[in-house]
C-alpha atoms as one frame of an Amber mdcrd trajectory, in Angstrom:
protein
-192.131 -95.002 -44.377-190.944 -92.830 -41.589-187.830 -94.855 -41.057-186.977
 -94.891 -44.611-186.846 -91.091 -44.676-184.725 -91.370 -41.511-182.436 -93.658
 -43.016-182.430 -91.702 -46.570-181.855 -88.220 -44.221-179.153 -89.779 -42.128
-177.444 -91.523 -45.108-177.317 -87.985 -47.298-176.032 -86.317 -44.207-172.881
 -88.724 -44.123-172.489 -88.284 -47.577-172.191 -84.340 -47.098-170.115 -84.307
 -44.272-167.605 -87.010 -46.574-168.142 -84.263 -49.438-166.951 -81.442 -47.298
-163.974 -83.314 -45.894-163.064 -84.532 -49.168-163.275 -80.764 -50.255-161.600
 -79.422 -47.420-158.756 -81.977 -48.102-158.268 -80.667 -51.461-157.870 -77.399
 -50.295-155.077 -77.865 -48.129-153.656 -79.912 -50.762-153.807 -77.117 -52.814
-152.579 -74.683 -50.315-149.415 -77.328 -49.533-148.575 -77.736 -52.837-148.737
 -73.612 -53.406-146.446 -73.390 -50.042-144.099 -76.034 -51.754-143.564 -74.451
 -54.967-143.607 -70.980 -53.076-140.520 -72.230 -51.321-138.650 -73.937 -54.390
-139.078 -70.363 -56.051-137.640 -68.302 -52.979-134.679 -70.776 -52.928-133.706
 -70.617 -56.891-134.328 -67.054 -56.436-132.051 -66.963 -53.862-129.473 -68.915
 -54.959-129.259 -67.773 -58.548-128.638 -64.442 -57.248-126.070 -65.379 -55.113
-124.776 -67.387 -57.990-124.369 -64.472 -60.347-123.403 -61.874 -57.472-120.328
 -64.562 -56.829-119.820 -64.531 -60.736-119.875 -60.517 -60.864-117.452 -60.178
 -58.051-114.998 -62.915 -59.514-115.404 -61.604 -63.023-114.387 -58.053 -61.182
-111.546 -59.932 -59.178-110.107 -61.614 -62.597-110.209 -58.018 -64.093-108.003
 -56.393 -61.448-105.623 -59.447 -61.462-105.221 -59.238 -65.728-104.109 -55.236
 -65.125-100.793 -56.805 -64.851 -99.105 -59.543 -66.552 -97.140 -60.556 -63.487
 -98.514 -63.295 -61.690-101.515 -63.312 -63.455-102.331 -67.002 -63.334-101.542
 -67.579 -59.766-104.031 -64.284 -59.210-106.681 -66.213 -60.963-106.297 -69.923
 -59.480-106.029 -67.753 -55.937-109.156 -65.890 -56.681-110.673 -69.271 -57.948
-109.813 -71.571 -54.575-110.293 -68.452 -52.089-113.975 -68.066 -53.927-114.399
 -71.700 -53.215-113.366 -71.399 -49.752-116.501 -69.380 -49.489-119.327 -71.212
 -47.301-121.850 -73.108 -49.713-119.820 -73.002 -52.378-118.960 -76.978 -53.968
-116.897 -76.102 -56.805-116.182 -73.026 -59.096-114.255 -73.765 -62.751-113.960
 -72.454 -65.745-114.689 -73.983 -69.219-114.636 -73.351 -72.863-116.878 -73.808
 -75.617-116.661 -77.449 -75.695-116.751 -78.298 -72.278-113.292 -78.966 -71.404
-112.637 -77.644 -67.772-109.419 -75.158 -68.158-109.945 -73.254 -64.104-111.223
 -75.375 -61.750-111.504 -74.839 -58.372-109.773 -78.489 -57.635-106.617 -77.792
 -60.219-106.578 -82.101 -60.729-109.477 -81.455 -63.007-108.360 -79.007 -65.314
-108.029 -80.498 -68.773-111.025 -82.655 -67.989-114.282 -82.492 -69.652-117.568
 -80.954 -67.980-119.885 -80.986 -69.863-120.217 -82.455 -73.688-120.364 -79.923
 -76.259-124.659 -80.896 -76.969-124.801 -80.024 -73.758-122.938 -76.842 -73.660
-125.157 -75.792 -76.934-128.459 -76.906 -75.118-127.643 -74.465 -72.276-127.067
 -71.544 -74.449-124.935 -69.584 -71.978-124.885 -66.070 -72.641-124.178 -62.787
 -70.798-126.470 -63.400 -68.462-126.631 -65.441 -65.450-128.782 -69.003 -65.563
-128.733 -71.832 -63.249-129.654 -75.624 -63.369-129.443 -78.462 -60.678-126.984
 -80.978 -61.469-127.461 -84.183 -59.246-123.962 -84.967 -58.145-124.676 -87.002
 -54.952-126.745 -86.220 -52.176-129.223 -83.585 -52.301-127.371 -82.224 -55.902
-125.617 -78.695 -56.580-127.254 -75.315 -57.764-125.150 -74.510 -60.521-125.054
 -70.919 -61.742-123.490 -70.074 -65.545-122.622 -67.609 -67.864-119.940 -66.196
 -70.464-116.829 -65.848 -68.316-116.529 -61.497 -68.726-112.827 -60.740 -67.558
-112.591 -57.409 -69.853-114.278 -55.151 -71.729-113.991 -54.556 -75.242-110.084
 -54.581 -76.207-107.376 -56.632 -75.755-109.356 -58.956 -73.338-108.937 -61.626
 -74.887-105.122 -61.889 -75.734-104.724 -60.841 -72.063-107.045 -63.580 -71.124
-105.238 -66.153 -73.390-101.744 -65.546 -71.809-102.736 -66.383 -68.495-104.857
 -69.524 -69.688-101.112 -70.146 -71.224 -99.902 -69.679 -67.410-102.537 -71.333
 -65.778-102.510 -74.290 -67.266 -98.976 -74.151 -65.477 -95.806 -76.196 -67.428
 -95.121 -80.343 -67.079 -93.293 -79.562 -64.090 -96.173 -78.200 -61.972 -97.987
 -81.727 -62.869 -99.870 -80.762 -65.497 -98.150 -81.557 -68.160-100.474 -83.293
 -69.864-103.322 -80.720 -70.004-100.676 -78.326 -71.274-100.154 -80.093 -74.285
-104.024 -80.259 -74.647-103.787 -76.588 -74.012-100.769 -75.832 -76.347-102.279
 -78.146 -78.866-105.470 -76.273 -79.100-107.240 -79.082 -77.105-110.084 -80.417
 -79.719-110.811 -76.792 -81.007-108.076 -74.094 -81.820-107.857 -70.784 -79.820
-110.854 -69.098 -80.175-112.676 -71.748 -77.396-111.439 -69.007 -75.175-113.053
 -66.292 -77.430-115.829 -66.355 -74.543-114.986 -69.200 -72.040-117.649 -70.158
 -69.632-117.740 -69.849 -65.799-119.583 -72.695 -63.644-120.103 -72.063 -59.730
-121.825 -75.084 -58.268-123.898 -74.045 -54.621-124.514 -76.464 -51.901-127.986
 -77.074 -51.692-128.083 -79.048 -48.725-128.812 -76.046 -46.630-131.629 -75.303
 -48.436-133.037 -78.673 -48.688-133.275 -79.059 -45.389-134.949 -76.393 -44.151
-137.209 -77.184 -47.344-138.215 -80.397 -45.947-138.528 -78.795 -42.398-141.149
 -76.775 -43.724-142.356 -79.443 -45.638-143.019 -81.537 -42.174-144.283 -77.956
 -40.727-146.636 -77.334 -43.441-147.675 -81.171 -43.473-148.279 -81.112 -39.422
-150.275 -77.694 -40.050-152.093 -79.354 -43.022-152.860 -81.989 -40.733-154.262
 -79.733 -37.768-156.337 -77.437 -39.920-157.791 -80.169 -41.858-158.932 -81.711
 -38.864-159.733 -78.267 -37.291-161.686 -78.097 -40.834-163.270 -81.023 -40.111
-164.706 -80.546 -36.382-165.984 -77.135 -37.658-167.752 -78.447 -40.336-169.236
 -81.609 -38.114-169.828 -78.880 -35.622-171.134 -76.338 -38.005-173.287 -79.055
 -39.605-174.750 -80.457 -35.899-175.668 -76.409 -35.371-177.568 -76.563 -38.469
-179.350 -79.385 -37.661-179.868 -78.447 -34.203-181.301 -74.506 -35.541-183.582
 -76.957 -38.330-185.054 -79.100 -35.815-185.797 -76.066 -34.047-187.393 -74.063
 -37.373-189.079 -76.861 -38.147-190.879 -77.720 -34.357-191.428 -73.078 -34.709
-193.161 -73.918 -38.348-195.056 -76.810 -36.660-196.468 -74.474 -34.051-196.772
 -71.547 -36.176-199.164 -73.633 -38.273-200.752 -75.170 -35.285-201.683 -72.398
 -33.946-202.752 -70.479 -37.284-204.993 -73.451 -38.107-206.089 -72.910 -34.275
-206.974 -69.376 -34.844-208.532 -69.812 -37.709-210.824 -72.509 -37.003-214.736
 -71.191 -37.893-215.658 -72.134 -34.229-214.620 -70.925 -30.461-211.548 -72.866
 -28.953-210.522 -72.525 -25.455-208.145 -74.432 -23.841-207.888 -74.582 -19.949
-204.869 -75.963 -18.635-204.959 -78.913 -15.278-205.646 -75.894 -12.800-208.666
 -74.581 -14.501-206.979 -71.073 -15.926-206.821 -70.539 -19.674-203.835 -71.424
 -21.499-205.325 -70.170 -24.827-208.090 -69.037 -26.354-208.619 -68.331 -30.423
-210.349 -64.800 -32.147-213.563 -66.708 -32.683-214.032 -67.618 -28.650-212.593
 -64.186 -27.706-215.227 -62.457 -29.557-217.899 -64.560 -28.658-217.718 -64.607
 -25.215-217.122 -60.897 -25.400-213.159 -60.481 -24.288-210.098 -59.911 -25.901
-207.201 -62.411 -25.783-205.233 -61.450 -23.454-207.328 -60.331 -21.460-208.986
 -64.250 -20.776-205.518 -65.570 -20.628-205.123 -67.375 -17.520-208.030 -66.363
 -15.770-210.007 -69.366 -14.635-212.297 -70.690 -16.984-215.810 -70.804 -14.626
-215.191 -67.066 -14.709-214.837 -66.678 -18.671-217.971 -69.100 -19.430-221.133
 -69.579 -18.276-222.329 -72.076 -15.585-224.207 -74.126 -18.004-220.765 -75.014
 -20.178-218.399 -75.198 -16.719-220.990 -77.554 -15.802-220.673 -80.104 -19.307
-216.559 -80.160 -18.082-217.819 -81.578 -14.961-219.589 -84.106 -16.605-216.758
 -84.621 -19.231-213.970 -85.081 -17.010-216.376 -87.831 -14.327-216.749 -90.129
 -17.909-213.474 -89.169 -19.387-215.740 -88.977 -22.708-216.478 -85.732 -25.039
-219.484 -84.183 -24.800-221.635 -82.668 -26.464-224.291 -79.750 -26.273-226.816
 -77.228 -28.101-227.482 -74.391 -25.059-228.765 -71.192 -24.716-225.433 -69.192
 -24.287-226.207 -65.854 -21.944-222.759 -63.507 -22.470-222.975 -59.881 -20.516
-226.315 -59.354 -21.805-226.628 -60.822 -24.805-227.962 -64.821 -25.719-227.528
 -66.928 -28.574-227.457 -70.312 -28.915-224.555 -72.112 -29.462-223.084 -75.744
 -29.820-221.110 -76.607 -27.239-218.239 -79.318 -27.109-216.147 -80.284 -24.361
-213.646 -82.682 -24.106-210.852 -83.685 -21.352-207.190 -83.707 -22.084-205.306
 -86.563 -20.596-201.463 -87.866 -21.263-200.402 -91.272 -22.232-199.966 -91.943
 -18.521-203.585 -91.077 -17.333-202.432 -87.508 -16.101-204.809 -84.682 -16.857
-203.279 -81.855 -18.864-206.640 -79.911 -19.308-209.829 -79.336 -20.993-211.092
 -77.843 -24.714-213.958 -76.107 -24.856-215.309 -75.710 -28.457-218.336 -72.873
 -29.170-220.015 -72.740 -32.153-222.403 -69.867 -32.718-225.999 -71.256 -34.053
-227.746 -67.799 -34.570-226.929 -68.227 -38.718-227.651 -71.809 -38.477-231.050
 -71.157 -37.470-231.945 -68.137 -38.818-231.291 -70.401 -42.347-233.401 -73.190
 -40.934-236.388 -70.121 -40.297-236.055 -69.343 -43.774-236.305 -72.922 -44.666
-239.395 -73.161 -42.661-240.498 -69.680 -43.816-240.060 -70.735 -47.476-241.506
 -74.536 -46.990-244.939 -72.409 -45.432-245.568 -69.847 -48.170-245.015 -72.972
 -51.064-247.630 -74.229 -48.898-249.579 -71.236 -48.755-249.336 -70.692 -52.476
-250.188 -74.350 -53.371-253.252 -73.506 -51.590-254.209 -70.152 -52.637-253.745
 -71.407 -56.221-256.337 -74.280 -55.944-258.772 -71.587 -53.798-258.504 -69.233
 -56.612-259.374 -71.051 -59.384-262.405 -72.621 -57.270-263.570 -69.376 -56.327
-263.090 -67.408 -59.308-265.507 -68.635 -61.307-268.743 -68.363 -58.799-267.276
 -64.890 -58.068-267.592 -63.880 -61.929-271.507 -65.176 -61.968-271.947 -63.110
 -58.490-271.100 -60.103 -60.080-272.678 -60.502 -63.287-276.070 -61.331 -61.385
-275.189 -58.242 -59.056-274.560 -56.180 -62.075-278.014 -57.323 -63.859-280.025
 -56.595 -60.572-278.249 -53.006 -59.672-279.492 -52.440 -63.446-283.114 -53.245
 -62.713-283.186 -50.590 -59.782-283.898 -46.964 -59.684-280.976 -44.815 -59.305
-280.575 -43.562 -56.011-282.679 -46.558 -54.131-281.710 -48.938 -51.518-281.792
 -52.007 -53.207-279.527 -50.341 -56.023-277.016 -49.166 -53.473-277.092 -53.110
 -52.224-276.147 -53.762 -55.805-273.174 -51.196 -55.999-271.944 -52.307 -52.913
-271.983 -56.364 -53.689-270.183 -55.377 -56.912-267.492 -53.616 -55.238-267.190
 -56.064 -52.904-266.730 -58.643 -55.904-264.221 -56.609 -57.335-262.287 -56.720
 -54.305-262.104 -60.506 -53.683-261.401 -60.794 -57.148-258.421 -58.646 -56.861
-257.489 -60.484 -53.695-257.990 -64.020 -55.969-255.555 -61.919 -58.225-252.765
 -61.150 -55.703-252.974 -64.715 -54.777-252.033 -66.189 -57.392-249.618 -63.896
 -58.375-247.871 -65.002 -55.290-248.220 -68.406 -55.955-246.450 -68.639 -59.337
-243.088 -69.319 -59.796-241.005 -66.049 -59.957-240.410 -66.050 -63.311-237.545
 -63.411 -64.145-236.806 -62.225 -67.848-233.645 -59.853 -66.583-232.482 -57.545
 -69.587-230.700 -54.721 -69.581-232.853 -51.754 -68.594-232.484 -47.791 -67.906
-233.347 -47.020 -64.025-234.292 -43.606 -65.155-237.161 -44.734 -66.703-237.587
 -47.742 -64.124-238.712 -44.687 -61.505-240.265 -42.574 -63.568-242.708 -45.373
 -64.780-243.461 -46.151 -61.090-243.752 -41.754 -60.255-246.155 -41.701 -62.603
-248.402 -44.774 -61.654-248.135 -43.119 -57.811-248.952 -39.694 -59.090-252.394
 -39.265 -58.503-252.844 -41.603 -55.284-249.975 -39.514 -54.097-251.057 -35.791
 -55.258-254.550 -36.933 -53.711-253.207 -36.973 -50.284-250.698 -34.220 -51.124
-247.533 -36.401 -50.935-244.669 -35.051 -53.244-242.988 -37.534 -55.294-239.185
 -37.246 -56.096-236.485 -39.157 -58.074-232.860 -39.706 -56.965-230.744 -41.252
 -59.301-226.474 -41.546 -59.400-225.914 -39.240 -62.384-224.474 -41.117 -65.168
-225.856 -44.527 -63.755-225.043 -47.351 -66.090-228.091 -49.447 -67.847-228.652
 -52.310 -65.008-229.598 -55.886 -65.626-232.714 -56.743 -64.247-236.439 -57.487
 -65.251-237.908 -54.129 -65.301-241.496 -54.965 -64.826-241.260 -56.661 -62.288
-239.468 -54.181 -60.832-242.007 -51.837 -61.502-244.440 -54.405 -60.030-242.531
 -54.882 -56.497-241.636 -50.501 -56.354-245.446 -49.799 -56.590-246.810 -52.077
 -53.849-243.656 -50.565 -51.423-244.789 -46.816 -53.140-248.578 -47.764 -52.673
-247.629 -48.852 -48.948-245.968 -45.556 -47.886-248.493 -43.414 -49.887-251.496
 -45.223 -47.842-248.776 -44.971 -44.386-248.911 -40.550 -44.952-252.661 -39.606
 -44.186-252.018 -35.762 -43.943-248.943 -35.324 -46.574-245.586 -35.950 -46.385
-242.913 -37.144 -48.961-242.369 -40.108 -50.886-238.664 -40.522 -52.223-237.140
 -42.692 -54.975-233.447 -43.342 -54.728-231.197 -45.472 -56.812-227.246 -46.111
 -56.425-224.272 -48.288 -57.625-222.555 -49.689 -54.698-219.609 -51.867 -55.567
-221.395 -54.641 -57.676-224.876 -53.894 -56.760-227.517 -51.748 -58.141-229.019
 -50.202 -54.081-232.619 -49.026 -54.600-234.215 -47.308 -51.725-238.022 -46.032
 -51.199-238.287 -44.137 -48.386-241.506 -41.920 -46.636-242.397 -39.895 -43.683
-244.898 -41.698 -42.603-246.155 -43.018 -39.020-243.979 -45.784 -39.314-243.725
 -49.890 -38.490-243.604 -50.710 -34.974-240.708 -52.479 -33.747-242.239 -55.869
 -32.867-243.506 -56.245 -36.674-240.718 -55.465 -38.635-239.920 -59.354 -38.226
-243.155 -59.910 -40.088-243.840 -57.285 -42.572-242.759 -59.775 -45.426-245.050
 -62.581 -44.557-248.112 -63.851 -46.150-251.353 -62.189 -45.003-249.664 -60.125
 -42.086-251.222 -56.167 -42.498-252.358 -53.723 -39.841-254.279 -51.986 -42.453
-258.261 -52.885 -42.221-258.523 -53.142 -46.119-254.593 -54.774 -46.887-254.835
 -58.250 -47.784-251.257 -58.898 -46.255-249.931 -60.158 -49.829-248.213 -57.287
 -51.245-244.540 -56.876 -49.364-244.014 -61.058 -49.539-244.744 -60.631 -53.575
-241.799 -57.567 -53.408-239.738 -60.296 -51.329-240.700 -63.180 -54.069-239.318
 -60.688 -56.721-236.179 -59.673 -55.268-235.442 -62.683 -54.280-236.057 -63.924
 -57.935-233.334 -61.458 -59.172-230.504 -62.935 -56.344-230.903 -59.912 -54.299
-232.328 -59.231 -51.006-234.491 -56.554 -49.228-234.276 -55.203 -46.023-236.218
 -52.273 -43.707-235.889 -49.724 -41.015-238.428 -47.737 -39.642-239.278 -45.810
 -36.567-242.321 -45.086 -35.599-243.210 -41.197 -36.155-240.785 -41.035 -38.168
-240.920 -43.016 -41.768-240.088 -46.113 -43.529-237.274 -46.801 -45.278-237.205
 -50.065 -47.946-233.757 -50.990 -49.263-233.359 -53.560 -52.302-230.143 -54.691
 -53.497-229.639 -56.824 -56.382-226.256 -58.008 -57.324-225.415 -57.128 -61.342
-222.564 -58.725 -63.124-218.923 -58.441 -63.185
């Protein structure tokens, strides 16, 4: 599978380097062919106006030769063969309206015909100067035409007629024959020469070459800068692939070493000479350093003997091991899981050795709670079958007791004995009662309920315990608190067995306060009194079954205020110093 995407990466990045030679060959196609025509422009540009500047300046000569009528001809034919003389010039003539040559440059071809009269008419000569490219041999002439202007208005044209009369010479100058064409109107009549036509053919032979000189020129510079084009694209492309290769071996690390750092356990990694070559947030903060401060310091001095030691024993069997210890950090001890495992190269070199810590305290703190929960199930299995076998005998002990108190004076001993068994009755019944209130399920009937009335119910239950010891009761609740959903009697149920607790923890006075708050999701209700206190070795304990320090506490009422809480999701927590008071906080999520 690997291969293939080799193969499929390889093959796509032939194909792109073909695509961008292919494209770069186009362009300097393009760019030739622009060149090319550039340079055919600039030379008919050229040549056309030297065409019509030759024209101009022969039309001007012709008109300062026809000022006189002596020797006008010969003027002409000498203006016509010294303009030929003139360097890139093939032939100038002149020609009327249907072609037939009557000035030519070589005087054998006067009479002749030039061009055919379709022709003539599919050139449309007019005033102005045009040109076309005859191919006469060789590279071909530049030929630049227009109406043949001698005069201006008036009396050109008779002028212009009598020395086309001269010109075309008499039979003894050897052109006899084209003066008869001449003097016989020659295929038209007389007005041919209304507006006769003048021809000047330009070598182009000049121009031609130096056009394919730059042709070979552009063609050699094609030819570099496509291959230039070429090694800077192979180039550019092998610097791409070089910077990818390097992004992607960055991204590899980058996610290495995020997943690395945030791995739920300690990582450190020590490198063949026993420093530390890295070390993750988790290790760093629970072996009580910061990063860079445990980087490369050796490892026995970053971790305790007893995990230094498990390398030793890793790195004699060249096999992980494995640990649960007793972790002692600069004070503090938790336990932890401990692996360690040697790092060793393909040829039996060792590179190092990873330490992995996981911190247990959570771990077993759940598998207390496990146990905690496993012994008061127990506890309450029990109590339930106790109650309901003792229960019954109790109720016929204090009806008896009852009877016999009834059959004694008031005020006598054996009366006295009868009050006392009753109360005693009364009390193991309510005991019987608490247990098997802790032994049912926690059966929670949440609704939504108004915590201003939650605390005043339970105020007023304290009231009179309370205003018999002269504690002062007071209520503290967020104004504009929202109704809450919760089971309000059992609220009420778990609030007066904390309230009863502080009241009985405040023999000469003090004050007993109610408080209730919405933090974030939760509904935070704390009871809180000035009382002497819970020491700090039993605040562990204060929730379990049967634990009290009071002589008369059955040691049931603080685990059935955990059972509810925890009924309703929620948790309760306290804090207490002794001398000082007792503080009970409940929080019970509400929701969204």
């Amino acid at each position: 599978m690997t291969l293939n995407k080799r193969l499929l990466g390889s093959s796509a990045s032939v194909w792109m380097v073909l695509g961008m030679a292919v494209i770069m060959t186009l362009v300097v196609v393009v760019l030739a062919v622009f060149n090319y025509n550039r340079e055919v422009r600039y030379m008919e540009k050229v040549l056309s106006e030297k065409g019509e500047a030759l024209i101009r300046s022969f039309e001007a000569g012709a008109r300062a030769g026809m000022m006189s009528s002596y020797g006008a001809q010969d003027r002409l034919q000498a203006l016509i063969d010294a303009t030929a003389e003139l360097p890139d010039i093939r032939f100038i003539l002149l020609t009327d309206r249907d072609g037939r040559i009557i000035a030519h440059s070589d005087s054998a071809r006067i009479g002749d015909v030039f061009l055919g009269p379709d022709r003539i008419k599919a050139l449309s000569p007019d005033k102005d100067a045009r040109w076309m490219i005859m191919k006469d041999g060789g590279d071909g002439s530049f030929v630049v035409y227009k109406e043949f202007v001698a005069l201006g208005n008036g009396g050109g044209s008779g002028r212009m007629r009598e020395m086309m009369d001269h010109m075309m010479g008499s039979p003894s100058q050897g052109h006899a024959g084209n003066h008869r064409w001449w003097m016989n109107g020659g295929g038209g009549s007389g007005r041919n020469l209304e507006k006769p036509l003048i021809f000047i053919g330009l070598d182009i032979a000049p121009f031609a070459e130096a056009r394919r000189a730059d042709i070979r020129v552009m063609i050699t510079t094609s030819a570099v800068l496509l291959l230039v084009g070429l090694g800077c694209m192979i180039s550019l492309f092998w610097v791409q692939a070089y910077h990818k290769s390097r992004r992607q071996l960055k991204d590899s690390q980058i996610v290495a070493s995020k997943i690395v750092a945030h791995l739920p356990v300690g990582l450190v990694v020590a490198g063949p000479d026993g420093a530390v070559t890295h070390i993750n947030g988790d290790a760093a903060s629970l072996l009580g350093v910061g990063e860079g401060e445990a980087l490369n310091r050796p490892v026995d001095e970053l971790l305790p003997p007893a995990i230094v030691e498990l390398a030793s024993v890793s790195a004699e069997t060249g096999h992980p091991v494995t640990r649960e210890l007793q972790v002692s950090i600069r004070g503090g001890e938790f336990p932890a899981n401990v692996g360690v495992a040697p790092v060793v190269s393909d040829d039996g070199l060792s590179l190092g050795t990873i330490f992995i810590l996981s911190d247990l305290t959570e771990i077993h703190r759940l598998q207390a709670d496990v146990k905690q929960r496993e012994k008061m199930a127990a506890i309450g299995n029990l109590a339930a079958g106790i109650a309901h076998e003792v229960r019954n005998p109790l109720s016929s002990i204090k009806g008896y007791a009852t009877y016999f108190a009834g059959l004694f004076e008031e005020g006598s001993e054996n009366r006295k004995a009868a009050t006392v068994m009753i109360a005693e009755t009364e009390r193991l019944n309510r005991v019987i009662s608490e247990l098997l209130d802790f032994s049912r399920p926690s059966e929670i009937k949440s609704r939504q309920a108004d915590m201003a009335l939650v605390l005043d119910t339970v105020s007023r239950l304290l009231r009179q315990d309370a205003a018999d010891q002269n504690i002062a009761v007071s209520i503290d609740i967020e104004p504009d608190l929202p109704a809450v959903e919760l089971d309000p009697d059992r609220l009420v149920q778990a609030l007066l067995n904390i309230g009863i607790n502080g009241i009985q923890a405040m023999e000469t006075g003090g004050r007993l306060a109610l408080r209730a708050r919405r933090i974030g999701p939760d509904l935070v209700i704390k009871v809180e009194d000035t009382g002497q206190g819970i020491a700090e070795e039993n605040l562990a304990t204060v929730f379990d079954p049967y634990f009290t320090t009071k002589s008369q506490g059955t040691g049931l009422g603080l685990a059935v205020v955990r059972k509810i809480v925890e009924g309703h999701g929620g948790t309760v927590e306290v804090a207490s110093a002794v001398g000082e008071g007792t503080t009970f906080t409940i929080t019970i999520p509400q929701p969204a």
